[in-house]
N, C-alpha and C positions, 0 to 999 in steps of 0.2 A: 458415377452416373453413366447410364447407357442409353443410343440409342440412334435408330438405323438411319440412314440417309434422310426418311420423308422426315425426320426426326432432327433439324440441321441446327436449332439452338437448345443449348442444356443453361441450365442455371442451378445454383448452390447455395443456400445459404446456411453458416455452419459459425456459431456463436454468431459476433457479431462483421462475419465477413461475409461478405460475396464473390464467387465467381460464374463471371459468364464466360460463354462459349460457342459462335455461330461460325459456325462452316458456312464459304460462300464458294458450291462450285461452279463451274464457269459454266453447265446447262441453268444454273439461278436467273442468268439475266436474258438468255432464251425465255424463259418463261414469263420475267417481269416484264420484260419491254414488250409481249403480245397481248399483255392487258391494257398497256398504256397508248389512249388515244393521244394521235396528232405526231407523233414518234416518228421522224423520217427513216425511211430504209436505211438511208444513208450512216443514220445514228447508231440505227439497231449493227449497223456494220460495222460499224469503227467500236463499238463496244464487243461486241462479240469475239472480234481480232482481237483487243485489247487484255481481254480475260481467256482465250482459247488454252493458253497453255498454261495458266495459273488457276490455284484454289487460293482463296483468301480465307484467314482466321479472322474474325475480329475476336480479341480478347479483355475482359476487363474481372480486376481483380481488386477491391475494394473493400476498405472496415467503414462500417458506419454504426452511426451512434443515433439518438432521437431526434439529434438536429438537423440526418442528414450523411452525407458522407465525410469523412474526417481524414481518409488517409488512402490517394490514388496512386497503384505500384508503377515505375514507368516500363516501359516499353523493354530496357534491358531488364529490367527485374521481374517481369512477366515471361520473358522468354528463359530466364533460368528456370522458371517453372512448370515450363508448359515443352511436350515433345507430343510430335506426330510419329505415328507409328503403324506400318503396313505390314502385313506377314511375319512380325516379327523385327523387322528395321525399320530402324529409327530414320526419320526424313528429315535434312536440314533445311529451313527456310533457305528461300534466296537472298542471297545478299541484296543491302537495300542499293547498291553502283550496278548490281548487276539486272534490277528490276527495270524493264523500257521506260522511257519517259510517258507514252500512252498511257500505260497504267498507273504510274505515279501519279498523272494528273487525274486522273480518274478516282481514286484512289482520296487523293488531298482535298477532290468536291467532295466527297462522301463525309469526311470527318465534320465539316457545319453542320451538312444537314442529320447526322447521327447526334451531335448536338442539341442542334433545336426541337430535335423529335426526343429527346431522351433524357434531355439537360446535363446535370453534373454525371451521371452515366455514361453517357454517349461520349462528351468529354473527356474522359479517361479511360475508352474503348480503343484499341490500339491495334490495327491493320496489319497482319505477317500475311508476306507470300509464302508459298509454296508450289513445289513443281505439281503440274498435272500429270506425268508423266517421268520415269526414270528410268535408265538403262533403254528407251526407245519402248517401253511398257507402261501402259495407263495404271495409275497406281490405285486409285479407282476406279471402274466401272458401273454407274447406278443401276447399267441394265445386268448386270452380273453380279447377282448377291455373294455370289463365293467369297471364299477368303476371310479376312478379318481386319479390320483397320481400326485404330480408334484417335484420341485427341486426348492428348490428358494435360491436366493442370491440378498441383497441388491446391489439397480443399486445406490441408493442415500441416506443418513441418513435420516434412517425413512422409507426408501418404501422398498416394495421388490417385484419381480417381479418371477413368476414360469418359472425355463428356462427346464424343461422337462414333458410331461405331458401326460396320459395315459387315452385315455377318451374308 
């Protein structure tokens, strides 16, 4: 699965599994919090800080059957299958000691409401950091299409497929 920045959640369904895949860069909440009325500066600030030097994955990787979902991978078991990858190197998330506290709380509101907006999905939608930036270089640029980036998560044991990609 490909596809470019404006392009920031992929989806898969392949037998009777699912995966998703949304990139959340930190121009995301630039954009969200200038549609939302009543939003203090204050807020747009303290988020803006909060996400400046991180891109967040949320990832979810789930078998479902007619009833419903039956079987949500956790969080280790989604990250053995899922790599980010710029130029060619692979990016390691951040460790979760080494993520601020701002954003972990930021981060811990979103899982409710990805929740209640999503239900058993959203539920087992699972938040990875990653740097904005490595080696003192933005690992992506939206205003600079060069390069190539993409996000991959096995659709099948053994494949894997890029579900976000920056050409």
């Amino acid at each position: 699965m490909r596809a470019s920045p404006k392009h920031r959640q992929q989806m898969t369904v392949a037998r009777e599994e699912m995966n998703v895949v949304w990139w959340i860069p930190p121009e995301y909440w630039d954009l969200t919090l200038k549609e939302r009325q009543g939003v203090s500066a204050q807020t747009v600030e303290e988020v803006r800080t909060a996400f400046r030097d991180y891109q967040v994955f949320a990832l979810v990787r789930v078998k479902m059957s007619l009833n419903g979902l039956v079987e949500m991978q956790s969080k280790e078991e989604l990250l053995k299958h899922a790599r980010f990858e710029v130029g060619g190197r692979t990016i390691a998330p951040v460790a979760p000691d080494k993520v601020p506290v701002a954003l972990q709380t930021m981060l811990g509101a979103m899982k409710p409401m990805l929740s209640g907006a999503l239900g058993q999905l959203g539920q087992s939608m699972e938040l990875v950091v990653y740097p904005v930036s490595q080696d003192h270089r933005q690992l992506i640029d939206l205003l600079k299409p060069r390069g190539r980036s993409s996000a991959r998560s096995d659709v099948d044991a053994g494949q894997s497929s890029p579900a976000s990609e920056n050409e």
